[in-house]
N, C-alpha and C positions, 0 to 999 in steps of 0.2 A: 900434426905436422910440427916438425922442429923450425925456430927462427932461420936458423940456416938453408933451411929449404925455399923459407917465404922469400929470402933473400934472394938467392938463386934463381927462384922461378922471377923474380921483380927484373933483376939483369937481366934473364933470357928474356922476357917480354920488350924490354930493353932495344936487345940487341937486333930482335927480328924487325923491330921497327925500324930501326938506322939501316941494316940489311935491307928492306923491302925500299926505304930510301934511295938509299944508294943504287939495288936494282934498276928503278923504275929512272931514274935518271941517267943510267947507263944505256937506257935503252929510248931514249930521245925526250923523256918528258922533261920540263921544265920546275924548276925548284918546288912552284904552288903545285903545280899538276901530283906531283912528285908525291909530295908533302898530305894531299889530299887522297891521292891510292893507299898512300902505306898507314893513313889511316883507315883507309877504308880496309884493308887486310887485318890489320889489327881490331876492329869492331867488330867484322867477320867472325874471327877466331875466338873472341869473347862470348859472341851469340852462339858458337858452335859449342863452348864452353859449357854455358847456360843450360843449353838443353839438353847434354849430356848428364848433368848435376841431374834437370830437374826429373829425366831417365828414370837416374840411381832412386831419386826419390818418391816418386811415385812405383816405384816397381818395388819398394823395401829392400833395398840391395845397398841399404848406406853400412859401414862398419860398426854400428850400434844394432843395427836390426839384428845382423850377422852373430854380434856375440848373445843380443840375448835370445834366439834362436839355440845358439850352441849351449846355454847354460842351460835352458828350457830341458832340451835334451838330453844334457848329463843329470840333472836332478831327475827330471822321469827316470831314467835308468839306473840310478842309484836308490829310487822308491822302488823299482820293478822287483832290484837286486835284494832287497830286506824283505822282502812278501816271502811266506810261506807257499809250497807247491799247492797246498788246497784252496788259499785265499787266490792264486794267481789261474786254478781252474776253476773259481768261482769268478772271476772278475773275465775270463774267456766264455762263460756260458751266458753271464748276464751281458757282455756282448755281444756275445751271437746272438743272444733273444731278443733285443733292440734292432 
């Protein structure tokens, strides 16, 4: 993530809170009241946060898992690619015999 991102996401987190502010007082609560929902919308969203992350992490879905899956994959196939067709119908029979 670029600084300018963290930035951005910082304002919008920001902004939803003055928003949720402003809502909840347009709509009769009073300044504490007010003050205490649109924290409460904002801890909300953080918790909902959380467990999305902790989703990604426990299911190996973060962007590290992902690349060294994909590299995993190109070096296997780049070993497949350099085998002889005989080492690669020996390495098919001693798999099927396992």
């Amino acid at each position: 993530m670029r600084r300018i991102d963290a930035i951005l996401i910082a304002f919008g987190v920001f902004l939803v809170g003055g928003v949720a502010y402003t809502l909840f007082q347009l709509f009769g609560f009073d300044s504490i009241d007010a003050g205490i929902w649109s924290q409460t919308v904002l801890i909300l969203g953080l918790i909902g946060w959380v467990i999305t992350y902790l989703v990604r992490v426990f299911t190996k879905n973060m962007t590290y898992h992902r690349q060294v899956r994909i590299y995993q994959d190109a070096l296997l196939a780049k070993q497949l690619e350099k085998m002889s067709p005989e080492e690669l119908e020996k390495l098919m029979t001693d798999d099927k015999s396992q």
